[in-house]
C-alpha positions in Angstrom: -9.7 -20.9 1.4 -12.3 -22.2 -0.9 -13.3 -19.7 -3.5 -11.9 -16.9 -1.7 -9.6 -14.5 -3.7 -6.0 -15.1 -3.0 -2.9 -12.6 -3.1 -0.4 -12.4 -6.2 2.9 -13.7 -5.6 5.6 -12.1 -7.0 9.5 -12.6 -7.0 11.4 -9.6 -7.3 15.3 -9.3 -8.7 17.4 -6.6 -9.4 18.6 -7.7 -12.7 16.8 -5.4 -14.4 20.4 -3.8 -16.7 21.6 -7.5 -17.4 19.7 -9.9 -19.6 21.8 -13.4 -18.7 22.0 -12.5 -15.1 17.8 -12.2 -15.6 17.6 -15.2 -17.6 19.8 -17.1 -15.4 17.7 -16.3 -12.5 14.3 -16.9 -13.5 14.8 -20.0 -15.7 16.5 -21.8 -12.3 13.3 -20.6 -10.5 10.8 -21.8 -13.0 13.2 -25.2 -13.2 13.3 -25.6 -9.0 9.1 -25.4 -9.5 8.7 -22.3 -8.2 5.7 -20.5 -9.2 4.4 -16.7 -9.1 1.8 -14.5 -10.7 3.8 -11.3 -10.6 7.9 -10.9 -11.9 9.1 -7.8 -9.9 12.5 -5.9 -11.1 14.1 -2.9 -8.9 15.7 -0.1 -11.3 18.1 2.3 -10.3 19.8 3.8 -12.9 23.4 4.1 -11.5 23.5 0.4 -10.0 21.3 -1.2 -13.1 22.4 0.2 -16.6 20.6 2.3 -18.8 17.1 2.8 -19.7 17.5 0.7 -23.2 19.4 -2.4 -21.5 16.0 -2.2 -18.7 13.9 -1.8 -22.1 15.7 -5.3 -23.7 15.7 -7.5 -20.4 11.3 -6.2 -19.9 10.8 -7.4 -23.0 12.8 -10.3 -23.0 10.6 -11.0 -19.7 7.8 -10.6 -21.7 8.0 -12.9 -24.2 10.0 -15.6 -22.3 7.7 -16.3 -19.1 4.3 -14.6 -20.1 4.3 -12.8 -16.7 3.3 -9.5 -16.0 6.0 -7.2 -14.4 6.4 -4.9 -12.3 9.2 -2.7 -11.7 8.7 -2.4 -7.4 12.0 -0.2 -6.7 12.5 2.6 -9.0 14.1 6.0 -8.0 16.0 8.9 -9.1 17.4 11.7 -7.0 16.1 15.4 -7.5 19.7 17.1 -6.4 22.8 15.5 -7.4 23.6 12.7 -5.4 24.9 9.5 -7.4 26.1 10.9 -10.3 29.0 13.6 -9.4 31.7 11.6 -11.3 29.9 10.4 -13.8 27.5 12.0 -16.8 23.6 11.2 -15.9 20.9 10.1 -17.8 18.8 13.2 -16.6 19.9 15.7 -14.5 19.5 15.0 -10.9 17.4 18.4 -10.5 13.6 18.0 -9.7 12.8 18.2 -13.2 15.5 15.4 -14.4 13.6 13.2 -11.5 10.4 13.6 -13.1 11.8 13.9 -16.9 13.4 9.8 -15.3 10.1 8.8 -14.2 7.8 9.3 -16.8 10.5 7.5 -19.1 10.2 5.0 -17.1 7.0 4.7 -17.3 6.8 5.1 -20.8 8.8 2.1 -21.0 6.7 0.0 -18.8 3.4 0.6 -20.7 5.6 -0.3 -24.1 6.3 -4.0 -22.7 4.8 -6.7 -24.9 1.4 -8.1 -24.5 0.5 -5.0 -22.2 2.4 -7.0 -19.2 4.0 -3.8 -17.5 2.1 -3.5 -14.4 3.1 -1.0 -12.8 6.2 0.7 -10.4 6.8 1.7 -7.1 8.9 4.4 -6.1 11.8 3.8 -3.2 11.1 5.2 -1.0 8.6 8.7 -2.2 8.8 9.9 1.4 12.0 9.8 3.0 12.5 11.7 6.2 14.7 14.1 6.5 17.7 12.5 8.7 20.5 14.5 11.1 23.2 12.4 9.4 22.5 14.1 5.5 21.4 10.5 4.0 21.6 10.4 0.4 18.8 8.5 0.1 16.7 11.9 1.1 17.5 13.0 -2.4 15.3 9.8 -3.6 12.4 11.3 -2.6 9.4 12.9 -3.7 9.4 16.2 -1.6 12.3 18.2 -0.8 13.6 19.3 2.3 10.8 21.6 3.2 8.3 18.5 2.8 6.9 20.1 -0.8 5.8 17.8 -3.5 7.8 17.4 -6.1 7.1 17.3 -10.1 7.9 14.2 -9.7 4.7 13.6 -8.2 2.5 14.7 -11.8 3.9 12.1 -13.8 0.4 9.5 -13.3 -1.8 12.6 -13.4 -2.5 11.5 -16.9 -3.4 8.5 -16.1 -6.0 9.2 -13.3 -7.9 11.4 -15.6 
C-alpha cells in the first residue's frame, strides 16, 4: 500500500551441502520470474554435508544472485542423537552444540559482500515429549528446562 514498508520475501531450500542441486534450484526460480529479497537455506549437519561444502554453496550464493542469505533452520543436538554410527563434526555434548553454532556463525558473517544475514535455530525450545523425541536433543535447554551454552554464542554480538 502506497509508501508503506512491505515484508521481505524469502525462498528457503535445503540444499545447503550440494552446490548443483542449489544452483539447479535457484536458477529455474529466477528463470520461471520469481522474485525474493531474502535466499533462506536450512543446515543440519547430518542430512546437509559438512560445514566447508555449506561454506562453498554460501558463497557461491553470494556471488551468483547478489542476495543476502539466511540460514532459517540450523541445529545440533547437545546429547548424542544423530551421530551414534557415525563420527561427528562436534561432539553432541552441550559444548559440541555451542562449539557447532558459533562455527556456523562464523561462516555466515564470512559470506561475500557481507550477505549472511542471519540464522534461526530449529526449534531452541522443544518440549519435553512422553514418547523420548529426538528432536528434544535440538534444543537449547535440557531436560530440566536450563539454558544451554548454546544460548552465549550472540552474546558478542549484542554487546
Amino acid at each position: 500500500r502506497g509508501n508503506e514498508p512491505r515484508p521481505k520475501i524469502m525462498v528457503q531450500t535445503e540444499k545447503v551441502g550440494d552446490l548443483e542441486a542449489t544452483r539447479y534450484f535457484f536458477d529455474n526460480l529466477f528463470a520461471r520470474g520469481v522474485d525474493c529479497d531474502v535466499l533462506g537455506q536450512s543446515y543440519y549437519p547430518w542430512w546437509h554435508g559438512s560445514l566447508l561444502e555449506m561454506r562453498e554453496v554460501l558463497h557461491f550464493m553470494a556471488r551468483e544472485y547478489k542476495k543476502d542469505i539466511m540460514l532459517v533452520e540450523v541445529a545440533y543436538c547437545w546429547r548424542p542423537t544423530e551421530y551414534r554410527d557415525k563420527p561427528a563434526p562436534f561432539p553432541e555434548s552441550p559444548e559440541g552444540q555451542r562449539d557447532f553454532l558459533a562455527a556456523v556463525q562464523a561462516m555466515l558473517l564470512d559470506v561475500p559482500g557481507g550477505r549472511g544475514a542471519g540464522i534461526f535455530w530449529w526449534e531452541p525450545a522443544v518440549p519435553t515429549r512422553p514418547d523420548g523425541d529426538g528432536l528434544r536433543s535440538r534444543g537449547m535447554f535440557d531436560d530440566e528446562g536450563n539454558a544451554l551454552p548454546v544460548i552465549t554464542v550472540f552474546d558478542q554480538y549484542a554487546r
